[in-house]
C-alpha positions as CSV (number, residue, x, y, z in Angstrom):
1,X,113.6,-31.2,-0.6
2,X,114.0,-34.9,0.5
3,X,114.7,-35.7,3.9
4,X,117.5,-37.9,4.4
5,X,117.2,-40.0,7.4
6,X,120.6,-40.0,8.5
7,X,120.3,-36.4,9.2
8,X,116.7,-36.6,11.4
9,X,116.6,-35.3,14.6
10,X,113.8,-36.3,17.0
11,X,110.9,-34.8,15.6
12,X,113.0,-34.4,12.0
13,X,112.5,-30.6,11.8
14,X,113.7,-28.6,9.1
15,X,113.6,-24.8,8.3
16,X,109.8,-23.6,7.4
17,X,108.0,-26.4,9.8
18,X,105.4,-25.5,12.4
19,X,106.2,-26.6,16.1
20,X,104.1,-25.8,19.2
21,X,106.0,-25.0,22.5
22,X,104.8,-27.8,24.7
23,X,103.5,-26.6,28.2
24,X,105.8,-25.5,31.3
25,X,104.3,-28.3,33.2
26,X,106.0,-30.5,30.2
27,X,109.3,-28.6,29.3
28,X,109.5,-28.8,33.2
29,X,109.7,-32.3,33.4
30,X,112.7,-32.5,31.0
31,X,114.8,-30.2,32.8
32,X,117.5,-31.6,35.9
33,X,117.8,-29.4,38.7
34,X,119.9,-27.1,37.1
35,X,117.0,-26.2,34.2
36,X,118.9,-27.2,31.8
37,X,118.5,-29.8,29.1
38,X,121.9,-31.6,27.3
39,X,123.5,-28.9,29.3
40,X,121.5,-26.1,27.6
41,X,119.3,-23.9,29.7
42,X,115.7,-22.9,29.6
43,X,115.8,-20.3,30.6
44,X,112.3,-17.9,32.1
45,X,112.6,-15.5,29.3
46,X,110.9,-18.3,27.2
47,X,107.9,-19.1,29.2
48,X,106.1,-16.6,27.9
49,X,106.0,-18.5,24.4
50,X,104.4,-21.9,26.4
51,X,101.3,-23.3,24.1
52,X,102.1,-20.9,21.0
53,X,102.8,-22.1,17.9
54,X,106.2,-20.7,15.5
55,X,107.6,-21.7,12.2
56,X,110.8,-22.9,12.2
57,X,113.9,-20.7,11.4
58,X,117.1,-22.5,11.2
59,X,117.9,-26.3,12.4
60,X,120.2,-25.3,15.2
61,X,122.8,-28.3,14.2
62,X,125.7,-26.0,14.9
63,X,126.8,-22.8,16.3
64,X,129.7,-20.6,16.3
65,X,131.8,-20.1,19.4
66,X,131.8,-17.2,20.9
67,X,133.8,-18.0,24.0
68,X,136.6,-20.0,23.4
69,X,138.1,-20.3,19.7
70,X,136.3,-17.9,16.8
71,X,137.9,-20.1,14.3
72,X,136.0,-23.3,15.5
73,X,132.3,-24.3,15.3
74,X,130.5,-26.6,17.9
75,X,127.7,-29.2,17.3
76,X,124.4,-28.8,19.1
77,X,121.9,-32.0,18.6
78,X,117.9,-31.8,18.5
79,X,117.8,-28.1,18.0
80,X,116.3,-25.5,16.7
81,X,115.8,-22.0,16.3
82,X,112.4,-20.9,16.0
83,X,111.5,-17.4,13.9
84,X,111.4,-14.1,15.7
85,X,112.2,-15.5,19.3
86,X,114.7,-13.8,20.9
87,X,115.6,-13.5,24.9
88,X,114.2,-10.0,26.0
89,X,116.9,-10.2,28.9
90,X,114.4,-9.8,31.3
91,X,115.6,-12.6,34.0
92,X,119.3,-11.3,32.9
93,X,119.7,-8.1,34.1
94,X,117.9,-6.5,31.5
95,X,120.9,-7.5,28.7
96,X,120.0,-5.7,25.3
97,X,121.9,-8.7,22.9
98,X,118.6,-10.0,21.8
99,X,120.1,-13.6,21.2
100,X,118.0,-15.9,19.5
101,X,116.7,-18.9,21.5
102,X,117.7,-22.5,21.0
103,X,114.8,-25.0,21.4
104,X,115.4,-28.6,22.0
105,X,113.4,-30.6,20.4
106,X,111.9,-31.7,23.6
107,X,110.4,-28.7,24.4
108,X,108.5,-29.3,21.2
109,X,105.7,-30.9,18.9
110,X,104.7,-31.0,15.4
111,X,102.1,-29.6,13.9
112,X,100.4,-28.9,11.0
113,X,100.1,-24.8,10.6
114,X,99.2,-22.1,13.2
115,X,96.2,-22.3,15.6
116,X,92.4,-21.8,14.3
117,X,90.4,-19.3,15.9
118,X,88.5,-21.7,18.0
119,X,92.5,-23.1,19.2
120,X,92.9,-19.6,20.0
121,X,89.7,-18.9,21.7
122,X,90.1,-22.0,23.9
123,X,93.5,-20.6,24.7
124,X,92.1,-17.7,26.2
125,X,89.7,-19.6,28.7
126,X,91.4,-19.8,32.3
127,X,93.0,-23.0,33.0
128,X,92.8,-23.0,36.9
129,X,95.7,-24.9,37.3
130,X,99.0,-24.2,39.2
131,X,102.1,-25.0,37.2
132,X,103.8,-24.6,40.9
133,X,102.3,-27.0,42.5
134,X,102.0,-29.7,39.4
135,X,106.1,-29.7,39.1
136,X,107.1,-29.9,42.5
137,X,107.7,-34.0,42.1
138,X,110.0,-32.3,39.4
139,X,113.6,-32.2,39.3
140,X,113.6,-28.4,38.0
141,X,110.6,-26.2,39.7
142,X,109.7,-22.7,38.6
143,X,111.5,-21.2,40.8
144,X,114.7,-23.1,40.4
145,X,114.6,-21.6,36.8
146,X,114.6,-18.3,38.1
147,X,117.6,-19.4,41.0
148,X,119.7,-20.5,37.6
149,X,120.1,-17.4,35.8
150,X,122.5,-16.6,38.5
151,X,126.1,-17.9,39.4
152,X,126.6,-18.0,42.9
153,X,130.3,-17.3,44.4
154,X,130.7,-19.4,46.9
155,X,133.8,-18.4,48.5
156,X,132.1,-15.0,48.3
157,X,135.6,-13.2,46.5
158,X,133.5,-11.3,43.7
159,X,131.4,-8.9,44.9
160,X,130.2,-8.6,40.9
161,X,126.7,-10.4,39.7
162,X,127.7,-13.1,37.0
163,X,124.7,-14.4,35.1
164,X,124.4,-17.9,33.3
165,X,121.9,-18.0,30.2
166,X,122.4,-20.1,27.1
167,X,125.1,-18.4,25.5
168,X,127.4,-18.6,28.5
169,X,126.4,-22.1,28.7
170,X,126.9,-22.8,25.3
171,X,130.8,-25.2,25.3
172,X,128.7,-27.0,27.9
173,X,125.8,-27.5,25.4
174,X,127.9,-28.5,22.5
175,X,131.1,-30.1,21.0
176,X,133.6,-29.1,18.4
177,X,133.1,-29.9,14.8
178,X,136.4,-31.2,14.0
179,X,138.3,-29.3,10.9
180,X,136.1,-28.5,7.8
181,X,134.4,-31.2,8.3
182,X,132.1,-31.5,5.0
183,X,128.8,-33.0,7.0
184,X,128.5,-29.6,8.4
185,X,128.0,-28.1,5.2
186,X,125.7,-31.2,3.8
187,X,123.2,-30.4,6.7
188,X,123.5,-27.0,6.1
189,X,121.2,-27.6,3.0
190,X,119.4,-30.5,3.5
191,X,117.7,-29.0,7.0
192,X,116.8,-26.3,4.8
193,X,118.6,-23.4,6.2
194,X,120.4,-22.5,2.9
195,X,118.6,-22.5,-0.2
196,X,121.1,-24.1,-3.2
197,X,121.5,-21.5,-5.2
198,X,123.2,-19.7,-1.8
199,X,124.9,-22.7,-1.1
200,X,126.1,-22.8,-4.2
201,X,126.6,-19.0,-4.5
202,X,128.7,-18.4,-0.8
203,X,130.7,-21.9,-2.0
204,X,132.1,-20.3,-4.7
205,X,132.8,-17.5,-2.7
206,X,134.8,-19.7,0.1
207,X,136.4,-21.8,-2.6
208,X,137.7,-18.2,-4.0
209,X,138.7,-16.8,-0.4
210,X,140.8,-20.1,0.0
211,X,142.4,-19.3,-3.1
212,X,143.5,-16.0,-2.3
213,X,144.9,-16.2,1.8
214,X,147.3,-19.1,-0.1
215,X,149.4,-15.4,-1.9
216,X,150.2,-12.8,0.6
217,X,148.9,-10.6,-2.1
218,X,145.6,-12.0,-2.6
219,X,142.7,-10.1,-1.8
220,X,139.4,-12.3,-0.1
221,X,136.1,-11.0,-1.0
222,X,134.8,-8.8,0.5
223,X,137.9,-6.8,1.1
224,X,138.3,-4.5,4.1
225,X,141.5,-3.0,5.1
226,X,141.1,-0.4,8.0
227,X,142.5,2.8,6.6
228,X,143.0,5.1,10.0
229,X,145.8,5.6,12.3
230,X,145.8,4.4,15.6
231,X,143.4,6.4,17.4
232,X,140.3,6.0,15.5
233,X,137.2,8.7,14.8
234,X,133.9,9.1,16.4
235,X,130.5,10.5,15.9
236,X,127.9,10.9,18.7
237,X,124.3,11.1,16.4
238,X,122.5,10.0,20.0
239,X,120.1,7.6,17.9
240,X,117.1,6.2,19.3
241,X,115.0,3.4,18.3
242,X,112.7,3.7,15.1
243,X,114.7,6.6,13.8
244,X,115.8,5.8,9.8
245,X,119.2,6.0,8.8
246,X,121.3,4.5,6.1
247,X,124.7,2.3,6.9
248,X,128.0,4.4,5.2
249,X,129.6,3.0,2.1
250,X,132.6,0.6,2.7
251,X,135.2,3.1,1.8
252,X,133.7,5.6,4.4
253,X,133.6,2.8,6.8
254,X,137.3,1.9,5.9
255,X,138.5,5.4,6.8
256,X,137.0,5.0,10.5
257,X,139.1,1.5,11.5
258,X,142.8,0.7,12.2
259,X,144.7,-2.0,10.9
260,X,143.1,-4.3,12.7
261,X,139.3,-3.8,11.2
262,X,138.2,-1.8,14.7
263,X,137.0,1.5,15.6
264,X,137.4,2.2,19.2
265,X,137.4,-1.2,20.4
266,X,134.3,-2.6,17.7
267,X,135.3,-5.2,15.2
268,X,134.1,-4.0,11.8
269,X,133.1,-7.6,10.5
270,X,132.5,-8.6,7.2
271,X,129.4,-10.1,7.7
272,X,128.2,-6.1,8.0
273,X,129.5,-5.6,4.4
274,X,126.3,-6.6,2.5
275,X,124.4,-3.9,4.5
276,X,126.6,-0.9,3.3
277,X,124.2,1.7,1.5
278,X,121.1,0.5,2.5
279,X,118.6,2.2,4.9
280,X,117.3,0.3,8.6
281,X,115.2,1.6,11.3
282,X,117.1,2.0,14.4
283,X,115.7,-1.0,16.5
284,X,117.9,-0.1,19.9
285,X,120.6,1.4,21.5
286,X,122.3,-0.9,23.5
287,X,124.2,0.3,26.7
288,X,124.8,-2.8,28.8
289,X,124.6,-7.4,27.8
290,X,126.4,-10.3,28.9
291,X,130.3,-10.9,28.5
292,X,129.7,-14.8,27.9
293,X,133.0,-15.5,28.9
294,X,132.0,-14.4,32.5
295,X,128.6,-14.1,32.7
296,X,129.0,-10.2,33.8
297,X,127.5,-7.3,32.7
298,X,129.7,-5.1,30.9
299,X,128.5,-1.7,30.3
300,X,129.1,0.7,27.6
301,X,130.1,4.2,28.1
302,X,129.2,5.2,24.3
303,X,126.1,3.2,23.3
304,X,126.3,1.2,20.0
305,X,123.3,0.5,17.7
306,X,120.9,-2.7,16.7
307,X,119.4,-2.6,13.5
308,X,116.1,-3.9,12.6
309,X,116.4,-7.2,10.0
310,X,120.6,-6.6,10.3
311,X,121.8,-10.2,11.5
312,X,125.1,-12.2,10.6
313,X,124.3,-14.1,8.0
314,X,127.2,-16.5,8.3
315,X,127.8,-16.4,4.6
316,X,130.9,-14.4,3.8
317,X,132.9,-15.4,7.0
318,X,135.9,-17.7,6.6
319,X,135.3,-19.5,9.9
320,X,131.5,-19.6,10.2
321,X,129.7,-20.6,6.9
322,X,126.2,-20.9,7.4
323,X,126.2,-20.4,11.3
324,X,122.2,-20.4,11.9
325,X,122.7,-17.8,15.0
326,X,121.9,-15.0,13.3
327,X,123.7,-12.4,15.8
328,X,122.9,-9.1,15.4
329,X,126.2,-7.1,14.7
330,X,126.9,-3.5,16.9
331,X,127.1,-0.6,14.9
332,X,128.8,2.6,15.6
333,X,127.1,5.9,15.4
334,X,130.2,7.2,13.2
335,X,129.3,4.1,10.5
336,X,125.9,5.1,10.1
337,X,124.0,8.6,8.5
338,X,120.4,9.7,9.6
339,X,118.1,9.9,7.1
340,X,115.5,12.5,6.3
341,X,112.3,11.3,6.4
342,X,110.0,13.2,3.8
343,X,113.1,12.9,1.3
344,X,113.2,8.9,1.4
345,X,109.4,9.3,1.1
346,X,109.6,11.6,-1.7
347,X,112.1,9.1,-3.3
348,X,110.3,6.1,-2.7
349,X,106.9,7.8,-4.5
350,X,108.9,8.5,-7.3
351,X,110.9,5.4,-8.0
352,X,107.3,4.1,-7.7
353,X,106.0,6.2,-9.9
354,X,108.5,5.8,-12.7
355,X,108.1,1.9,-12.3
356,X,104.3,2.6,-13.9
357,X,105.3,4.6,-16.5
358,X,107.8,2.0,-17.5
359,X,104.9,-0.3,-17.4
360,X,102.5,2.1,-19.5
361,X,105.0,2.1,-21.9
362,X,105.7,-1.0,-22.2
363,X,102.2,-1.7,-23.1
């Protein structure tokens, strides 16, 4: 796809590239003496990706908000999301949200592909250097990363931790994208983080949304219309990671949420939809993350569930088309069915199985 020069960045990354995470020393010396670049954190959970090279997964050009105003998008510049790198939580209390990591461009190079062996051999020769001692003419040391995952209360009135990480930092680290602002959408696929045929597939099916919230009657796709009373039902299945189980249909779904698309408390959304039917492993139960409104830990009293490969896509939601995030969504136990292992096995073989006699007969 051509790149258009009004859209470049920096380093003019799009989706698919291959970046190397500069050193700590270097990322260091971008940082002010609150860590952060632009206002955006880096944070310690990504040191551990220092000198290793990652393919590009979304041009971070814009996020959804997640604090403020759902219905509004922000603009991040010289960003970038990079493919499987999420924060571990680790320096945040150990919070189980698993948000994917924005990269400045800074904190980056280009290259060509991923590390030969002999790169990767070299790699593993010690270096015998301090990164402690080599950033203390630094405005931002090691150890004032670690300091700024915390918010300190000065006045000493909350007695409650509050933590500060990228998502809580993240009207700091961007600005609002006025209305429907078509550039947005432009970027969207010349960054490469929509293939056409989606973009031209999910615009159809935001053109057709519009369409319908203009009649009271109209019915956006997909519909979802929570069909219990007030006090919703529950399922404890106790889950744990790396079991299989298979998300409900939508109509079974329906029949756990109130009017407002919620079962105790959890917003159905409809970026879950598309999953309905299918079978995930269990990647986690999550118990505790960050509110990033407050920075505090909030903590669950009935675990919800993170699937493995189950993110927003950004694709059916009215007020986030093409967000890059790629949050994963919160499942309840009551929306989800184990499933038997030796069955899907058994199911599996023979699907497989009457795929090659379809062959053999068609020969």
């Amino acid at each position: 796809m051509i790149k258009l020069r009004f859209f470049r960045d920096k380093l003019g990354l799009r989706a698919g590239d291959w970046v190397e995470v500069r050193s700590a020393e270097e990322i260091l010396a971008t940082l002010d003496e609150q860590g952060c670049l632009d206002a955006l954190p880096f944070m310690p959970e990504m040191l551990q990706y220092c000198g290793k090279r990652f393919r590009v997964f979304k041009v971070a050009h814009k996020t959804c908000d997640t604090i403020k105003d759902w219905t509004t998008m922000r603009r991040m510049t010289n960003a970038v999301h990079l493919e499987g790198l999420r924060c571990d939580g680790k320096s945040h209390g150990g919070c189980q949200a698993g948000c994917l990591l924005f990269w400045k461009e800074a904190w980056l190079k280009s290259v060509r592909g991923p590390k030969s062996g002999a790169e990767m051999d070299a790699e593993k020769q010690p270096q015998g250097t301090d990164v402690g001692s080599r950033s203390a003419g630094f405005r931002c040391t090691l150890e004032i990363l670690g300091l700024a995952t915390r918010v300190l209360d000065v006045e000493g009135e909350d007695t409650e931790e509050q933590y500060r990480c990228q998502a809580t930092e993240l009207l700091r680290a961007t600005t609002p994208i006025k209305g429907r602002n078509p550039q947005q959408y432009i970027q969207d696929l010349v960054s490469g983080n929509v293939r056409l045929n989606d973009f031209v597939r999910y615009g159809m099916i935001a053109v057709f949304n519009i369409i319908m919230r203009l009649h009271w009657r109209g019915r956006p796709y997909p519909y979802i219309r929570g069909l219990a009373k007030k006090k919703t039902p529950t399922e404890v299945l106790n889950l744990q990671a790396g079991e299989l189980v298979q998300v409900r249909s939508k109509d079974e779904i329906m029949c756990t949420l109130n009017e407002w698309q919620r079962n105790r408390g959890l917003w159905f959304d409809v970026e879950m939809v598309p999953y309905c039917g299918r079978n995930f492993r269990v990647l986690r139960r999550v118990d505790r993350f960050l509110d990033e409104k407050t920075g505090k830990m909030i903590r669950l009293l009935n675990p919800c569930i993170i699937l493995e490969g189950v993110t927003c896509s950004g694709c059916l939601s009215r007020h986030r088309l093409f967000c890059p995030r790629s949050i994963y969504p919160y499942w309840h136990e009551i929306w989800l069915k184990r499933v038997d292992e030796t069955e899907s096995r058994s199911g599996d073989s023979a699907h497989s199985l009457g795929e090659t006699h379809a062959i053999i007969d068609h020969s």
